[in-house]
N, C-alpha and C positions, 0 to 999 in steps of 0.2 A: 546549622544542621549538625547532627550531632554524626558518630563515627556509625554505628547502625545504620542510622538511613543514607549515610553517604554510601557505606558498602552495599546498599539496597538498591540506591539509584544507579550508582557506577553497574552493578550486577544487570539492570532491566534495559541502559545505554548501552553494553557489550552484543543484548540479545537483540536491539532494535537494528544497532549497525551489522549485524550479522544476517537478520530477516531481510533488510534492504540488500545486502550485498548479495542476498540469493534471489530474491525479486529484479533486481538489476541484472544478473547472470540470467535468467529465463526470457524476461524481455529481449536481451539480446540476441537470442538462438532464431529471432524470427523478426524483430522489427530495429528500425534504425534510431538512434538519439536522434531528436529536435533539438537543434545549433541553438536556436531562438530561444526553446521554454524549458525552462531547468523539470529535471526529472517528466519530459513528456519525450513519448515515443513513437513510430509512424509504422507500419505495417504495411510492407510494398504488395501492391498487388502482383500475381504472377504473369508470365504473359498469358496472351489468350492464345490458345492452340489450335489446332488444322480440325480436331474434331470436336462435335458437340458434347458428347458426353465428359470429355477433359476438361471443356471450360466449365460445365456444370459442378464438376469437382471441386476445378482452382476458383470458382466464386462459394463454392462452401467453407474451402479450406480460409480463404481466405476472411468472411463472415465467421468463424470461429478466433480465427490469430483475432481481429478487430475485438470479439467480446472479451478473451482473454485480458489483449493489452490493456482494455480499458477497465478490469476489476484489478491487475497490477499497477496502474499507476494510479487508480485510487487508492489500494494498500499502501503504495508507496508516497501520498500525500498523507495518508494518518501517520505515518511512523516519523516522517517530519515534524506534523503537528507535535508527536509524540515525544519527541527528541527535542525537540523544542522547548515543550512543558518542564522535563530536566532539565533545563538550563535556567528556566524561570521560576525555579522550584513551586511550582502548581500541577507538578505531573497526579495524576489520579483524581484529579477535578474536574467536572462535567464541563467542557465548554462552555454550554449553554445556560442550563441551573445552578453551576456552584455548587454543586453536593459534590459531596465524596462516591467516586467510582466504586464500586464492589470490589472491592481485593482479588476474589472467587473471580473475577470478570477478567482484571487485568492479568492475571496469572496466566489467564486464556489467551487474552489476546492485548498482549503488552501496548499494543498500536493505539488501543483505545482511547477516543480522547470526548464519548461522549459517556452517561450513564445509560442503564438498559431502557429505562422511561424516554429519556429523549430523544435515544436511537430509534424506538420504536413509534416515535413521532413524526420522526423526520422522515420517515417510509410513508 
């Protein structure tokens, strides 16, 4: 690897441990780390309260923390994968096809670790 793309990969590794350490700060403001599963998290339910209209709240509020946590620690499993790819120098490689990522793509979203073809397969 030559000094360019070393300064390129080091630069996209600074921004991925920086995106997780603010995906890990969020997750924390509402749900608990899982002992058991690395980078998963649990979202305590609240109590249930004396009136109805509260508990209908704290099972929305709670239905929201749940969807939240679970597009966070998806994010937080690509920037893995993503972090990863740097280390294995295959970062900007389609998981799945082997093509080359779009640059315009990863720029967006450094976490990427599929192309936009197979992402949009994968849905």
């Amino acid at each position: 690897m030559n000094a360019k793309n070393y300064a390129k990969i080091k630069k996209i590794k600074e921004k991925l441990v920086a995106k997780k350490k603010s995906i890990i700060s969020q997750l924390q403001k509402f749900a608990k780390k899982n002992k058991n599963i690395k980078d998963d998290y649990r979202t305590e339910f609240q109590k249930i309260g004396d009136h109805q209209d509260e508990n209908a709240d704290e099972v929305a509020d709670y239905a929201s923390k749940l969807s939240i946590e679970h597009d966070l620690e998806e994010e937080l499993q690509n920037i893995e994968g993503a972090l990863k790819k740097t280390s294995e120098n295959t970062y900007g490689i389609c998981s799945i096809c082997g093509e080359k990522i779009n640059p315009k793509r990863l720029e967006a979203m450094p976490e990427a670790t599929l192309c936009v073809k197979c992402s949009e397969r994968k849905k």
